[in-house]
C-alpha positions in Angstrom: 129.4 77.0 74.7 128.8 75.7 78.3 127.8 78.4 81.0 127.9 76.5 84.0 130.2 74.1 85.1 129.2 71.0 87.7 130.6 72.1 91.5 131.8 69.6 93.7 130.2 69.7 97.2 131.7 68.6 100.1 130.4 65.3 101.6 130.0 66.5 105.0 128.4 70.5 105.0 127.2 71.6 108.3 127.0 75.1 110.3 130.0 76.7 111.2 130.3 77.8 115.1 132.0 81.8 115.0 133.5 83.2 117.7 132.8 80.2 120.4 135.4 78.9 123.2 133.6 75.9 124.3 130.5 74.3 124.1 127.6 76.3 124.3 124.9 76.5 127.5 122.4 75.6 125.1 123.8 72.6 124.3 122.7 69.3 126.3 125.3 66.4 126.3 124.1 64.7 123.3 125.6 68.3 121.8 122.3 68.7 120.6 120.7 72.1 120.7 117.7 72.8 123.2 115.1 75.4 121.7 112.9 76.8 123.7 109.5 78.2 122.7 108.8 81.6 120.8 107.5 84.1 122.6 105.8 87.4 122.4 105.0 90.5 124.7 102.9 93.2 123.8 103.5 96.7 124.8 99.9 97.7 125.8 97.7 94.9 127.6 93.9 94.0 126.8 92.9 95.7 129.8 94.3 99.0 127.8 92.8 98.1 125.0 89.3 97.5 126.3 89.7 101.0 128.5 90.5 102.4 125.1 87.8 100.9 123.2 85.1 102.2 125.6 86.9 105.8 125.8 86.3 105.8 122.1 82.5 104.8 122.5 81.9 107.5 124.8 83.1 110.1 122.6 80.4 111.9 120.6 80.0 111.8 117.0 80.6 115.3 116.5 80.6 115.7 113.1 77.8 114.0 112.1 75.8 117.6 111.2 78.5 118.2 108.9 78.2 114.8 107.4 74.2 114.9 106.9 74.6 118.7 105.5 77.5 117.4 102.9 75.6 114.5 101.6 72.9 116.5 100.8 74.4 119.2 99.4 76.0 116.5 96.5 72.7 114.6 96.2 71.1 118.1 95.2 74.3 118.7 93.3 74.8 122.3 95.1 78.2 121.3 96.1 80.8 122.9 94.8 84.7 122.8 95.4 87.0 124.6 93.5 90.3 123.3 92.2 92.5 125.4 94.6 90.7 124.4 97.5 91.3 120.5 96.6 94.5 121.4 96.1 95.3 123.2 99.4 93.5 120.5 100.5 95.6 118.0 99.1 99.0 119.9 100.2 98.2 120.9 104.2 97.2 117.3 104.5 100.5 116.0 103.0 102.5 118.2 104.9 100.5 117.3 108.2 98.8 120.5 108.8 95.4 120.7 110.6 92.7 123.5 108.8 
């Protein structure tokens, strides 16, 4: 049983112009078609960036305490969480709320 059949391609198959009146603007008179180069704008500029960056460095590192407390408390192994607290946890951070 043969599936597919040959098809017959058309000798000449180019791109179809849609809803065009006359040549268009882009079009030199060879009727080839002028590109011009890509192009891309950012919505914040380096000089944002950089003001943001050093914002960020100037900030203390608040929680660091907390951090240093926590880490010991698992190396001595004195740290324990309970499974309704991971997951309350779990759930106020899925649903976006802060503690």
């Amino acid at each position: 049983m043969k599936i597919d059949a040959p098809l017959a391609f058309p000798d000449q198959v180019g791109p179809q112009r849609v809803g065009t009146t006359g040549p268009s603007q882009s079009q030199n008179e060879e009727g080839r078609v002028s590109l011009s180069p890509d192009q891309a704008q950012f919505s914040v500029d380096g000089e944002t960036v950089q003001q943001l960056k050093t914002d960020l460095a100037a900030l203390p590192d608040l929680r660091q305490d907390r951090v240093a407390a926590l880490k010991q408390a698992i190396e001595a192994g004195s740290y324990n969480v309970s499974g309704e607290q991971i997951a309350q946890a779990m759930s106020s951070d899925l649903l976006g709320k802060a503690e």
